[in-house]
N, C-alpha and C positions, 0 to 999 in steps of 0.2 A: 444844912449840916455845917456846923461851924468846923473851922480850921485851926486846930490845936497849934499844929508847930510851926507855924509862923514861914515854913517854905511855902511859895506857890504850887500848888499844884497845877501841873498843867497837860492840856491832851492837846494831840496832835490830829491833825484834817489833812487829809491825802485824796486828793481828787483829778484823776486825767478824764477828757471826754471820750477820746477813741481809745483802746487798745485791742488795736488789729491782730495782732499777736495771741493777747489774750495771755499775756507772762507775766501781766502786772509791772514791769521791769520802773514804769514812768513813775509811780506812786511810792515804790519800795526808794528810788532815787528821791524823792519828796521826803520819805521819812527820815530816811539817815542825813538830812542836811538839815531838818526840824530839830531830830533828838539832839546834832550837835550844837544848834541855836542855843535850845534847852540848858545843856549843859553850861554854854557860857553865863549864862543870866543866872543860873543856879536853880533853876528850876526843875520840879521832878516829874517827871511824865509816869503819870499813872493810866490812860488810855490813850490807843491811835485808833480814830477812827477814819477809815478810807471805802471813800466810793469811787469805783473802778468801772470804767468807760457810762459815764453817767454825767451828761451833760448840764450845766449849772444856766445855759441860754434858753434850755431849752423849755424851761417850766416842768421836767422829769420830777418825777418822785425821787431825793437822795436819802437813803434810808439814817445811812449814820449819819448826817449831818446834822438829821433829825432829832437823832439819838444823841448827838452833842450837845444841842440848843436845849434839851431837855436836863440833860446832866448841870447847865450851865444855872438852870430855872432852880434846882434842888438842891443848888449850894453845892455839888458835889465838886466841883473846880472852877480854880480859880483865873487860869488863864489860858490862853489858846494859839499855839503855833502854827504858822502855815509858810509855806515857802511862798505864795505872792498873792496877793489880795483878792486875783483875777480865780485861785482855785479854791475861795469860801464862797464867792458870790459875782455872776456878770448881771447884776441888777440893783440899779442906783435904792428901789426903792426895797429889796432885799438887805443891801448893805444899814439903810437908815434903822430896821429893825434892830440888826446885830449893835448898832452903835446905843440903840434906845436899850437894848438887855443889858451890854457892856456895862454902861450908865448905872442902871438900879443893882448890880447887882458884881462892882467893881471889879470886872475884869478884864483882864488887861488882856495884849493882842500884839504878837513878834511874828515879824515877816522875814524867810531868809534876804531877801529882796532890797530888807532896809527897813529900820525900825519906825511903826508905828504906835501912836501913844493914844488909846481913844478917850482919854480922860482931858487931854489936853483940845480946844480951839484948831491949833495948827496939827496935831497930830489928826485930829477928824477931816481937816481941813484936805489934806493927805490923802485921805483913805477914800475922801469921796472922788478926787481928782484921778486915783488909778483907776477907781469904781468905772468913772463915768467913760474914761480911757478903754477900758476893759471891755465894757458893753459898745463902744463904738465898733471896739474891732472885730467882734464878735457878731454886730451885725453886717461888717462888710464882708465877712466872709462869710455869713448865710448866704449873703449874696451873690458872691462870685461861685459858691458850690450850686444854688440855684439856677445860674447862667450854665456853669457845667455842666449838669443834669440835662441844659433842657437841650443840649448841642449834643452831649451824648444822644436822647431820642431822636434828633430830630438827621441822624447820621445812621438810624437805624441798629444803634450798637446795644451790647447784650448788657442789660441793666446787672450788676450784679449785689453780693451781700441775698445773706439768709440760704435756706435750702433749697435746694435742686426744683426747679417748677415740674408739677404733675404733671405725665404725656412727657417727658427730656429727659437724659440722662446729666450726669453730672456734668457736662461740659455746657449744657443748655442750651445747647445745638443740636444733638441726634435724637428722633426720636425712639422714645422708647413704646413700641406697636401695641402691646398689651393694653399700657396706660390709655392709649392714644387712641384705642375703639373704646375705650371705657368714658372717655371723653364725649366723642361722638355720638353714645347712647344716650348720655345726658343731656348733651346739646337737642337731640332727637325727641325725648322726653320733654323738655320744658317745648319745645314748641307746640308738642301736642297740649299745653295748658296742663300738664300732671305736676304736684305739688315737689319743692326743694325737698321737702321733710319726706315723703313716699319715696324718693328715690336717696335718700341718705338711709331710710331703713332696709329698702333692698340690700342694698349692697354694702351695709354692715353685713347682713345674713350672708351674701356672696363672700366675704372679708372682703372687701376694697378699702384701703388705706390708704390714708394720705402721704406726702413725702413725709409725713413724723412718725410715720407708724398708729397711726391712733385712726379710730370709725371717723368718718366724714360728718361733719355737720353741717345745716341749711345755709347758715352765715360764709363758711368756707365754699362750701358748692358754687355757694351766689358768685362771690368774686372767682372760682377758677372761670367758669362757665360765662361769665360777665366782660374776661379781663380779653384784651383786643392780642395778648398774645399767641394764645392756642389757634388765630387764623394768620399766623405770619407778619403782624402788623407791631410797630413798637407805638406804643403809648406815652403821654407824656401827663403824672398826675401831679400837679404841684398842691403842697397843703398849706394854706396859713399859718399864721404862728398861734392863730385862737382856734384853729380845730384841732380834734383831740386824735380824731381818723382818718382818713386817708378817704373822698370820696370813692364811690362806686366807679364810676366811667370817668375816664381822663379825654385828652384829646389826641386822637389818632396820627401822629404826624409824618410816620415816614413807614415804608415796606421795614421787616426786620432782616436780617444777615441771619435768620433759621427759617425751616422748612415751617410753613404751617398745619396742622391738623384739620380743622374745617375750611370750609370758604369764607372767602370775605362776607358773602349774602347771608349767610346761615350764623356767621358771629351777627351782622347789624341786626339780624332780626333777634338773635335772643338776647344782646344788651339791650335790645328797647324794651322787650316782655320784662327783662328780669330789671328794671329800672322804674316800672310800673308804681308810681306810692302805690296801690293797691293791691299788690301782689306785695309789696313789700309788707302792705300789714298782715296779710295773710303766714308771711314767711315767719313776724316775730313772734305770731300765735295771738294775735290783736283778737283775731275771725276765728271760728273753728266747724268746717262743713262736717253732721257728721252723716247729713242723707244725700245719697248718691244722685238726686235729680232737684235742687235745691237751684234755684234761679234760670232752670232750664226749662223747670215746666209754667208756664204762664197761662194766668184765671183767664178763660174764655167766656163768661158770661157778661150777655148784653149789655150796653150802658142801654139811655133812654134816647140816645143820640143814635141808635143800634152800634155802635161801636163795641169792641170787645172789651172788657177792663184791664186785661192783659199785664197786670201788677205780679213781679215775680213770686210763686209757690213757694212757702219755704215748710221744712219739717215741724210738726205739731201733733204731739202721741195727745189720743183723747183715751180714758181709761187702760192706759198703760199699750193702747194700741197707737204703732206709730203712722203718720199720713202727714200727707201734704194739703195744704189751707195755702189759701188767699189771707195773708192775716189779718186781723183787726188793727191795724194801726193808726189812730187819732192823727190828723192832722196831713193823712196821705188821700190817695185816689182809689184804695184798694178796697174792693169792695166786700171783701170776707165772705161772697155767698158761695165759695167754690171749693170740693174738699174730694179728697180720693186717699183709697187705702195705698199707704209707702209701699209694703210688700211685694205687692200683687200688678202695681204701676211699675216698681223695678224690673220686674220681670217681665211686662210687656216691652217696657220700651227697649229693653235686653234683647226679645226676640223678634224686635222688628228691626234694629242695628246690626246683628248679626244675619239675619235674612239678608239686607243690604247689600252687605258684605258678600254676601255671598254670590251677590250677582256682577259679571263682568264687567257690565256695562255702566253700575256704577261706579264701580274701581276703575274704570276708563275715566269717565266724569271726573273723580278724582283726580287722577293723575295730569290732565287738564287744567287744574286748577293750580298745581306743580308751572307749570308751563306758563301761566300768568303770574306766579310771583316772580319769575325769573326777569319776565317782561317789567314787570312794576319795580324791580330792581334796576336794570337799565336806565331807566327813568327817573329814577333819582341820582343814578349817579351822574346824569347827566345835567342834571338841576342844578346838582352841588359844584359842579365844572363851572356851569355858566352864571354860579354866581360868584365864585373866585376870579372871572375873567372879569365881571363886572367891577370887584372892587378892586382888582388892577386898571380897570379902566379910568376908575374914579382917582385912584393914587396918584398918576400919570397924568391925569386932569384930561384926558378925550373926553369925559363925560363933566354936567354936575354933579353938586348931591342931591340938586331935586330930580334928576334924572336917574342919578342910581335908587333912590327910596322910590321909585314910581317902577322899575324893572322889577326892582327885588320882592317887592310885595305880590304881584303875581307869581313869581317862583316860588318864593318861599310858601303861600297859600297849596302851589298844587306840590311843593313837598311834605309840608305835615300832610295834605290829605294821604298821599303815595304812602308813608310812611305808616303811616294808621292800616290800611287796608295792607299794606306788607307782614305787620307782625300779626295779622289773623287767617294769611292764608299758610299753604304746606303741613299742616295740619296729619295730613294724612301719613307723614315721617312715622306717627307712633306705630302705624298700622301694618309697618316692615315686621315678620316674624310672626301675628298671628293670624292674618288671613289663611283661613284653607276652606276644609269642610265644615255645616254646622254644628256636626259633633266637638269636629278638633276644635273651635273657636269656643263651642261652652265648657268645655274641661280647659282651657287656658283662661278663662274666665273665672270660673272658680279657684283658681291659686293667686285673681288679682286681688290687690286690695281699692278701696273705697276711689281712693285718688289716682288710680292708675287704670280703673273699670270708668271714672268718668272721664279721661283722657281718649280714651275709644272712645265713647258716645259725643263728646265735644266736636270728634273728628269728623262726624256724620251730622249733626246735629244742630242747628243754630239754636231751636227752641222748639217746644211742644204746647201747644193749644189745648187747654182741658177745660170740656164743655163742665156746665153744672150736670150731676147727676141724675140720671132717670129714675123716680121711687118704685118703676116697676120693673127696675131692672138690678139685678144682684151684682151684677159685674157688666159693662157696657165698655167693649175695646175702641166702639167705633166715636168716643168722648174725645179721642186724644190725635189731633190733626198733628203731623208731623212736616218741620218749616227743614227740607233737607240740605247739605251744608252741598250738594251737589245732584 
């Protein structure tokens, strides 16, 4: 768009990183000392475009700025004020662009700061020297705010910035009891293996809200449920400057200064479940189970070794009837000879989980198995001691380092194992609230949905052995050997 009357047109860029306030006060101070720039040069400011607590280090999205470089591309103006070079851009190879548009497309560029000339050698010359100035200091103070951060965690102090954490009140210290067993059910649920997304649809239907007011989703769930605060502990997540999110799990470094909602044992075990890739892909909707015994039930027909082929069942409707198959799958060990009606197997293996249930002495067994994770917890945590005492050993030089890699490898070997069998036992958590009678457990059965009915048989249940079929048998219960989790 050519320019008739021979005045510059020019817009103005107003950009602060923080504004804690949220008053604008920093940006509105930016403009009135642009416009009066403006005015001297005799320039006429036809747009100000300002972005407000939007960081220029950060790699952020800044929408007007976007909106200016575009106005800049369409002829619509001709030149651009800012009060200091450091609030168009802290990036050497950011600023080269604006100098290369400058260039094609002659526009000129006034800093309250000190005039800049990008048409000129020494005026670029200038702009790249504050440039480069700008992004130094801008990295030493990532720095020192990083240093900050990790002395705040590691003092146990109350992180703050954003809303109120779920399970606390507004001070982020008390809790708030409602939130706080709603917490707890969740934690209880994912140990039983029942899905993020089954328990964000409950308790939509229940209204359970997040501190935004809005339905819970799988992603949010993951991190409240995930995050090492709900057991009293302060985490410390540091992000790169090339990641776009914020990992899952940080590093645990000190007790917090608030009361915690679960245990220590009960958060280690569901940050490991919920950290799973494979549960993670389950979580973005990668997988999608939609038959209730899918990887539990396993092909019991003979190899020629007599071994079993024991390749996981999964769901396979033949003439609009749904069942479980050994599949065909080229290139695997499965031998596809092995099939049973969906139906009529859900509901066996329903009525032999709830018979279980119903008997004392396996909920005794159960409860036993309670009492071994606790033990297996011990055990790690004792692991984890003696290998921090090891690499102060090593620090202090009592030890070498071929001595400390020759301790540590045994440790560290029976911690991931400890670890492994940790997050598969207590299982029997889900099974608080509907053990009773056989009746009362089949009417609470029926109001469950898919993912929350196989959370109960997981509880019970390692896997099920299903013989091939008898052709002279219409229904044969005695096919399906039951491998019990107690």
């Amino acid at each position: 768009m050519a320019n008739l009357t021979g005045t510059r047109r020019a817009a103005i860029y107003c950009r602060i990183s923080q504004d804690r306030g949220g008053a604008g006060l920093g940006v509105a101070r930016q403009e009135e000392d642009c416009r009066a720039l403006c005015a001297r040069l005799g320039w006429d400011v036809i747009a100000v475009h300002t972005d407000n607590d939007v960081s220029a280090y950060s790699g952020a999205t800044r929408p007007e700025w976007t909106e200016l470089l575009g106005a800049v591309r369409r002829g619509e103006i001709d030149a651009i004020a800012v009060w200091h070079v450091d609030r168009m851009t802290r990036s050497p190879r950011e600023l080269e662009d604006v100098i290369d548009l400058a260039d094609r497309h002659g526009v000129e560029l006034a800093t309250v700061s000190g005039e800049i000339d990008l048409a000129t050698p020494t005026g670029r010359m200038v702009a790249r020297m504050l440039g480069a100035a700008a992004r130094h200091e801008a990295e030493h103070k990532a720095e020192r705010q990083k240093r900050q951060r990790r002395q705040a965690a590691e003092a146990g102090r109350i992180a703050g910035g954003g809303k109120r954490p779920f399970g606390y009140e507004d001070d982020r210290m008390t809790v708030r009891s409602s939130e706080a067993e709603v917490i707890r059910e969740g934690v209880r649920r994912v140990l039983a293996n029942e899905s993020l997304a089954s328990i964000c649809r409950d308790w939509q239907t229940r209204g359970i809200l997040s501190p935004a007011g809005k339905p819970w989703k799988p992603s949010g769930l993951r991190r409240l449920l995930a995050s090492a605060r709900i057991s009293g502990r302060r985490e410390h997540t540091p992000r790169g400057s090339w990641e776009s999110t914020r990992p899952l799990l940080g590093e645990i470094v000190a007790d917090g200064v608030w009361p915690g909602i679960i245990s220590h044992e009960d958060s280690d075990r569901v940050r490991r479940i919920l950290s799973d890739p494979a549960r993670r892909q389950r979580v973005e909707g990668t997988t999608k189970r939609s038959y209730l015994l899918s990887g539990i039930l396993r092909c019991g027909k003979p190899k020629e070794n007599g071994e079993s082929c024991g390749w996981p069942m999964s769901g396979r409707p033949r003439s609009g009837v749904p069942r479980y198959v050994c599949p065909n799958v080229p290139g695997t060990d499965a031998c596809a000879g092995t099939a049973t009606n969906a139906e009529r197997t859900d509901e066996h293996v329903r009525d032999m989980v709830l018979a279980a249930l119903e008997s004392p002495a396996f909920m005794e067994r159960l409860r036993g198995q309670d009492d071994a994770g606790s033990e297996l917890y011990e055990e790690i945590r004792e692991d984890e001691e003696e290998l921090e005492a090891l690499a102060r050993d090593m620090g202090e030089r009592r030890i070498t380092r071929k001595e400390w890699m020759v301790a540590r490898q045994s440790i560290e070997e029976r911690l991931n194992l400890n670890r492994a069998k940790l997050s598969k036992v207590s299982r029997a958590a889900v099974l608080s609230g509907f053990v009773g009678t056989f009746e009362d457990m089949q009417e609470r059965w029926k109001q469950m949905n898919n993912s929350q009915r196989r959370a109960i048989v997981t509880a019970c249940v390692r896997s099920v052995e299903v013989s091939p079929a008898n052709p002279r048998k219409r229904w044969d219960p005695d096919r399906f050997v039951f491998d019990w989790v107690a």
